[in-house]
C-alpha atoms as an extended CHARMM CRD file, in Angstrom:
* protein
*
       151  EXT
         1         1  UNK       CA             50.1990000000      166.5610000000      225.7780000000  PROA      1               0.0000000000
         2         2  UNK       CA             51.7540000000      169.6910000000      224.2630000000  PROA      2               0.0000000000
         3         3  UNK       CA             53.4620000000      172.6570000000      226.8580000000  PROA      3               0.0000000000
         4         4  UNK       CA             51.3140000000      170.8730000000      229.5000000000  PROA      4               0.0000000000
         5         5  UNK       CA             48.0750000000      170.9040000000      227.9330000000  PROA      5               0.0000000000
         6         6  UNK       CA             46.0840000000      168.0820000000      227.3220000000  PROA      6               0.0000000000
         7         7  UNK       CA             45.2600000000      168.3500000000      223.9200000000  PROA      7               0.0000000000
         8         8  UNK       CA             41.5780000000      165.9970000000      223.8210000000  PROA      8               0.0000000000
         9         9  UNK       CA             40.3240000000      168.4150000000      226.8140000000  PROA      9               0.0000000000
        10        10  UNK       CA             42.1000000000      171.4720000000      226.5570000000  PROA      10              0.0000000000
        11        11  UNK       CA             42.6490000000      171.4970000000      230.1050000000  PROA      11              0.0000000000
        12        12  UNK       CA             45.8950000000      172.6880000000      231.9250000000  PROA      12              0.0000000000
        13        13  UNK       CA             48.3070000000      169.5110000000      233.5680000000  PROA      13              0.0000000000
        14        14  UNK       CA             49.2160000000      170.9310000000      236.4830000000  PROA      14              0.0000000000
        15        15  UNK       CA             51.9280000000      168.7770000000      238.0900000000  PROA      15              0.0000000000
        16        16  UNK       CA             52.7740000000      168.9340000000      241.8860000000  PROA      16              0.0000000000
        17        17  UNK       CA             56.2600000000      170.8630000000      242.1990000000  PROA      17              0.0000000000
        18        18  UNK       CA             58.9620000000      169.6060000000      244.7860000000  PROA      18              0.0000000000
        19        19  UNK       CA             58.0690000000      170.7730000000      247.5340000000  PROA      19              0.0000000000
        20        20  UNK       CA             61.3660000000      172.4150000000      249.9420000000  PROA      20              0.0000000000
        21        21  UNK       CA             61.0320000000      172.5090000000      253.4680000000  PROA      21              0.0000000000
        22        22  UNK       CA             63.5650000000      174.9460000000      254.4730000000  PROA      22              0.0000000000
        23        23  UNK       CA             63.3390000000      178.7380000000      253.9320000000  PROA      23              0.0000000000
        24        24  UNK       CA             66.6290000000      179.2910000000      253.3900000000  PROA      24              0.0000000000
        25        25  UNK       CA             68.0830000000      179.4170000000      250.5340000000  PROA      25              0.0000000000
        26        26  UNK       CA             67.3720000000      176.2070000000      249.0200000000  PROA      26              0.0000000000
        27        27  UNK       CA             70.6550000000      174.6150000000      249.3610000000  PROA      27              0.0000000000
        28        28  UNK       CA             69.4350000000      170.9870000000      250.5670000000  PROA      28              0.0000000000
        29        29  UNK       CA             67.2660000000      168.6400000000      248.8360000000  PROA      29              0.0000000000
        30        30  UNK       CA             63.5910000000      167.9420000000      250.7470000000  PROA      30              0.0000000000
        31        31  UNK       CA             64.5140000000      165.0060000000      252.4980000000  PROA      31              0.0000000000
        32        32  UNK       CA             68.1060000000      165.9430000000      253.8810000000  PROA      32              0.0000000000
        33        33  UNK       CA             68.1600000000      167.4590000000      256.8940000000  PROA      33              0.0000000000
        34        34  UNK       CA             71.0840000000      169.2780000000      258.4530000000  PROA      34              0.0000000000
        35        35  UNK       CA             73.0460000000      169.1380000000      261.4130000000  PROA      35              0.0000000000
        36        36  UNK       CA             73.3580000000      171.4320000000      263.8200000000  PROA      36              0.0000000000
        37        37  UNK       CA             76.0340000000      171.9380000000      266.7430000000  PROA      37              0.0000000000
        38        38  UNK       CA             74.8160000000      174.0080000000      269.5010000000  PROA      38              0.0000000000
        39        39  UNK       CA             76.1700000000      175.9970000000      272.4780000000  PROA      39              0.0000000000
        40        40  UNK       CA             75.0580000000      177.6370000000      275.5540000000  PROA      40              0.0000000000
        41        41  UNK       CA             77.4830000000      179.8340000000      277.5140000000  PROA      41              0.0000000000
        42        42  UNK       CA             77.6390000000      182.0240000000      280.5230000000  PROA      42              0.0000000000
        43        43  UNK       CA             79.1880000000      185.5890000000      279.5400000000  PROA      43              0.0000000000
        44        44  UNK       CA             79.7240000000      188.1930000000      281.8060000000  PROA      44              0.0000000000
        45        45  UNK       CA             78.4680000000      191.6310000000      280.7900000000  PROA      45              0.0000000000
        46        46  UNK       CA             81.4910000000      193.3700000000      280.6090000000  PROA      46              0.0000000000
        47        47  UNK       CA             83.2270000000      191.0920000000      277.9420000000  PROA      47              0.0000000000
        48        48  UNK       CA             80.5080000000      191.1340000000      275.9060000000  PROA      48              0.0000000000
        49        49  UNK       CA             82.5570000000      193.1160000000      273.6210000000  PROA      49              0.0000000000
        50        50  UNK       CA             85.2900000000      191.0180000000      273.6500000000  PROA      50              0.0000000000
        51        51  UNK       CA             83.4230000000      187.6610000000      273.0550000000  PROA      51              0.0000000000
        52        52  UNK       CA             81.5030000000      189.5720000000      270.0590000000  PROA      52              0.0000000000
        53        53  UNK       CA             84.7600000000      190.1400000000      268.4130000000  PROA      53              0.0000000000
        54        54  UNK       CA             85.7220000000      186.1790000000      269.2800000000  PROA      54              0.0000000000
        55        55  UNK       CA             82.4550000000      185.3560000000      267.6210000000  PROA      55              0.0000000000
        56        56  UNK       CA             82.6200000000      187.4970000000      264.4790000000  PROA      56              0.0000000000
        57        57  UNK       CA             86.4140000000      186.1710000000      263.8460000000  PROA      57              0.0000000000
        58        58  UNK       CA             85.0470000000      182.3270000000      264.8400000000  PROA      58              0.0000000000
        59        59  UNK       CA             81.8960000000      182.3720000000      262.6270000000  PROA      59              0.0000000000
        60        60  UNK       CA             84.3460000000      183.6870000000      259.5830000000  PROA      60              0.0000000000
        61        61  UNK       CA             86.2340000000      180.7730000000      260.7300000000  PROA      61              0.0000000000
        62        62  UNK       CA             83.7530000000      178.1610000000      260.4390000000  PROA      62              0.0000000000
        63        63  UNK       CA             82.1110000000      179.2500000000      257.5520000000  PROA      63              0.0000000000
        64        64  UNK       CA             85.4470000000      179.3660000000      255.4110000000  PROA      64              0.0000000000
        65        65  UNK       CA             85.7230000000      175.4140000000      255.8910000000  PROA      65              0.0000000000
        66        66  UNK       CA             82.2050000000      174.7590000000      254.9650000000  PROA      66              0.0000000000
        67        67  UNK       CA             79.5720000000      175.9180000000      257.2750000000  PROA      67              0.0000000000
        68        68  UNK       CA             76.4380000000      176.6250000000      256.0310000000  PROA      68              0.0000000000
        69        69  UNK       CA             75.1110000000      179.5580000000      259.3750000000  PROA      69              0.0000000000
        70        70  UNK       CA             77.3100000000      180.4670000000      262.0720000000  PROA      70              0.0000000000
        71        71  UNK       CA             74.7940000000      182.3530000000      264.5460000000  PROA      71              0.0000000000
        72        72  UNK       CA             75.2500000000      183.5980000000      268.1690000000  PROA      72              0.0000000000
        73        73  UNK       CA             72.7720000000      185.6380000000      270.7050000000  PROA      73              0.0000000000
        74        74  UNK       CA             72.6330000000      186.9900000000      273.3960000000  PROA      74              0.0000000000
        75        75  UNK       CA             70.0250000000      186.0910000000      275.8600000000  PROA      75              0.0000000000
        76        76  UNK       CA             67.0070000000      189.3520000000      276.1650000000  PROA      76              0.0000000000
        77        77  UNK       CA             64.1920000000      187.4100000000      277.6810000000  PROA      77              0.0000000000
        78        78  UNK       CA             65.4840000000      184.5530000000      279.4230000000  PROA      78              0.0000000000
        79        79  UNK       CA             63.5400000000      184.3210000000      282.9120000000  PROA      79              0.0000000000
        80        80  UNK       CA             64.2390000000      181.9600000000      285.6010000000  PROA      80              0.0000000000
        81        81  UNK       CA             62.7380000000      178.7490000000      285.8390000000  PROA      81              0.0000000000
        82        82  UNK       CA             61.3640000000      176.9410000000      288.6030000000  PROA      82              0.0000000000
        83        83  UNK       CA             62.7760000000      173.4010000000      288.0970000000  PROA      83              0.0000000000
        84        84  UNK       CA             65.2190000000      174.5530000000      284.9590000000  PROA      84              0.0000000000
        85        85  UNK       CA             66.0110000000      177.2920000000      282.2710000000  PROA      85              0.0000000000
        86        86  UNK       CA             68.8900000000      178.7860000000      280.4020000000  PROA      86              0.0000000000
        87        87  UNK       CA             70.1400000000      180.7720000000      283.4370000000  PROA      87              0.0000000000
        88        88  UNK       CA             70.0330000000      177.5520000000      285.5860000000  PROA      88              0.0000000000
        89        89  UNK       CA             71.8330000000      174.9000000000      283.0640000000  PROA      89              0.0000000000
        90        90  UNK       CA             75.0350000000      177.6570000000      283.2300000000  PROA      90              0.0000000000
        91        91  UNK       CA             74.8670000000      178.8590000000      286.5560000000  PROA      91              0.0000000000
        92        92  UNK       CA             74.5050000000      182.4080000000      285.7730000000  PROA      92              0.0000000000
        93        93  UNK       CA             76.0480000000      184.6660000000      288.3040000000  PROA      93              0.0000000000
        94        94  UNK       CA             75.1820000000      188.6590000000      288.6380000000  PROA      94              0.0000000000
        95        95  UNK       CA             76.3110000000      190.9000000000      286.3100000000  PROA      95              0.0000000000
        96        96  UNK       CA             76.7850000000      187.9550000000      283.5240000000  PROA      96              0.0000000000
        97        97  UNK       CA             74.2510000000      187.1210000000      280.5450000000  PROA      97              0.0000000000
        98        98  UNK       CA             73.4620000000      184.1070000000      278.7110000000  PROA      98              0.0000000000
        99        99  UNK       CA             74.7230000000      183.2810000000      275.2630000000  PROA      99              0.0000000000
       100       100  UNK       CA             73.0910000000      180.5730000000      272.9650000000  PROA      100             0.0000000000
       101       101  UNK       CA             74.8820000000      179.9090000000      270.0320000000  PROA      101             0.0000000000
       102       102  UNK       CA             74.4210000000      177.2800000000      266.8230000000  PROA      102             0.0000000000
       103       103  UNK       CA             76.6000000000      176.4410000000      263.6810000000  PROA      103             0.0000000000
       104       104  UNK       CA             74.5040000000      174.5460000000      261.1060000000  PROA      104             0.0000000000
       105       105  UNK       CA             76.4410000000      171.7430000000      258.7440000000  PROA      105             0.0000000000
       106       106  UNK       CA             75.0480000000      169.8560000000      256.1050000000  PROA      106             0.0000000000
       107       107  UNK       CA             75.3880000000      166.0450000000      257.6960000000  PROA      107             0.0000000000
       108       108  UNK       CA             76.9310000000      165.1510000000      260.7230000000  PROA      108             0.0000000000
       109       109  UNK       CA             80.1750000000      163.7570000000      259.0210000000  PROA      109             0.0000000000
       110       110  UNK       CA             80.9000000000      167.5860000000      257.5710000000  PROA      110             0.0000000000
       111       111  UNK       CA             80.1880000000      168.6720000000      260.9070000000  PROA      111             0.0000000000
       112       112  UNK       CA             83.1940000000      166.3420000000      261.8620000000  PROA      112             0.0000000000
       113       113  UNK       CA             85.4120000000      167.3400000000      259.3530000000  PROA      113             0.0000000000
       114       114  UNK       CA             85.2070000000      170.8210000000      259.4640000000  PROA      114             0.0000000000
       115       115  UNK       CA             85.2810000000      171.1780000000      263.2570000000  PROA      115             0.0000000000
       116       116  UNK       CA             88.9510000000      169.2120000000      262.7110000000  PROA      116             0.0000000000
       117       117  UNK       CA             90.0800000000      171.9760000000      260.5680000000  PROA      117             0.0000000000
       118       118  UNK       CA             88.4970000000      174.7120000000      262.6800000000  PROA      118             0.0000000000
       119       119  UNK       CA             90.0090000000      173.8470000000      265.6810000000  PROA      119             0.0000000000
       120       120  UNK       CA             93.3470000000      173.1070000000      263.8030000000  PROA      120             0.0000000000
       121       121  UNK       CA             93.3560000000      176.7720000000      262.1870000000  PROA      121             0.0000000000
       122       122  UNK       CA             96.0670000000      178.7250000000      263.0670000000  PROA      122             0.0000000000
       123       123  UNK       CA             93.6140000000      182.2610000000      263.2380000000  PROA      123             0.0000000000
       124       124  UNK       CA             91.5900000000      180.8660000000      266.1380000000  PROA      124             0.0000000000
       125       125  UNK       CA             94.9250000000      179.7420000000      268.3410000000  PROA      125             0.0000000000
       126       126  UNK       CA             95.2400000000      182.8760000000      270.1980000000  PROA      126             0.0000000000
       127       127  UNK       CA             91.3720000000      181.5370000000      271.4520000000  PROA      127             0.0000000000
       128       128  UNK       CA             92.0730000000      178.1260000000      272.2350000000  PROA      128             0.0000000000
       129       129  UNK       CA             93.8540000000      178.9560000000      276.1310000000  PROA      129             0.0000000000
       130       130  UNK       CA             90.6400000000      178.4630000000      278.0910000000  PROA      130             0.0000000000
       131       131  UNK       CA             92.3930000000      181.3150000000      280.1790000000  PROA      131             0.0000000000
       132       132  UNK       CA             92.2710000000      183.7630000000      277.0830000000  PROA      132             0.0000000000
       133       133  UNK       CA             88.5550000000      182.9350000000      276.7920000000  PROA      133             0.0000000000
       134       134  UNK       CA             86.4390000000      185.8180000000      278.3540000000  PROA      134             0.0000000000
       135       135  UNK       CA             83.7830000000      183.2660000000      279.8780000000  PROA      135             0.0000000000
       136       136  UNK       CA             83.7500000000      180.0660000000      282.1230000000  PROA      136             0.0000000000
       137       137  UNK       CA             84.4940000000      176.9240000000      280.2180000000  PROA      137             0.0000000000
       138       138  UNK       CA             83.2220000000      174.6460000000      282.7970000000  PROA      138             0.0000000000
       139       139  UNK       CA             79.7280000000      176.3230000000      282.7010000000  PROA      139             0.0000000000
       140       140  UNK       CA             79.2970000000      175.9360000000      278.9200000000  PROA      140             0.0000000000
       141       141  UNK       CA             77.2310000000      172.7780000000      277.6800000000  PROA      141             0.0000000000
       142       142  UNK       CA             77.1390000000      172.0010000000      274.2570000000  PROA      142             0.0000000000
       143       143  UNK       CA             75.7220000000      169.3270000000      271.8180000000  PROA      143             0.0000000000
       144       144  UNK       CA             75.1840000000      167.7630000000      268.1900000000  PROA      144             0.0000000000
       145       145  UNK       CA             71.8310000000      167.8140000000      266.5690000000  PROA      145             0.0000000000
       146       146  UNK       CA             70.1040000000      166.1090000000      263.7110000000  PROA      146             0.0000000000
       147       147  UNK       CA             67.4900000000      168.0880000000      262.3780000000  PROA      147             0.0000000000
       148       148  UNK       CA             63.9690000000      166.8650000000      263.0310000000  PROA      148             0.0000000000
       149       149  UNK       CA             61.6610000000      170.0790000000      261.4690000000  PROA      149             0.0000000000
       150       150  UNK       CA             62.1960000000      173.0900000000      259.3280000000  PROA      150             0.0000000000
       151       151  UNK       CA             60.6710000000      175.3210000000      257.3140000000  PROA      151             0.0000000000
């Protein structure tokens, strides 16, 4: 076989490419999944400016020491439940929104490593008093993830 044609037939071998499961840029191999810390948080409306700013400065943060996505939003449609939803797991008061947040590593032990050096870097310090932080603390929940499906 000669620049993948079979010479006796003539006909094309056409060999199955690797197939990648993530649309992102294709920075992981097909069978290694990521991991992925997440974050909900109850934000009142008027510091929404201020925790943007917290965010932006955070996510440069976290994606100097090895990151791979750094994303935060801000709840639009996030209705009530009847037995749970986002507004219900933080308690949402009036005049606050909800924020859901996630910070994807490669594996679980870079996760661990680089949330060390985050929360040891001296730019973020000025953010570590829970009373300089412009939402409730005790309302946040928060978790570890191992990737189960992407695309």
């Amino acid at each position: 076989m000669a620049n993948g044609r079979d010479s006796s037939s003539g006909s094309i071998d056409v060999q199955p490419k690797p197939m990648c499961l993530n649309s992102r840029p294709n920075h992981l191999a097909e069978n290694a999944m990521s991991y992925v810390d997440g974050f909900v948080i109850p934000l009142p409306k008027d510091k929404l400016g201020d925790y943007k700013k917290m965010a932006r400065k955070a996510g440069k943060v976290w994606m100097s020491h090895g990151a791979l996505a750094y994303t935060e939003c801000v709840g639009d449609d996030v209705p009530l439940g009847k037995r749970t939803s986002f507004p219900q797991s933080v308690k949402l008061k009036e005049g606050e929104v909800v924020v859901f947040a996630w910070i994807i590593f490669k594996s679980r032990r870079d996760r661990d490593r680089i949330n060390k050096l985050v929360m040891a870097d001296p730019r973020l310090k000025d953010m570590m008093d829970p009373k300089a932080m412009p939402f409730d603390g005790t309302r946040m929940f928060f978790g570890g993830f191992k990737e189960m499906v992407k695309f």
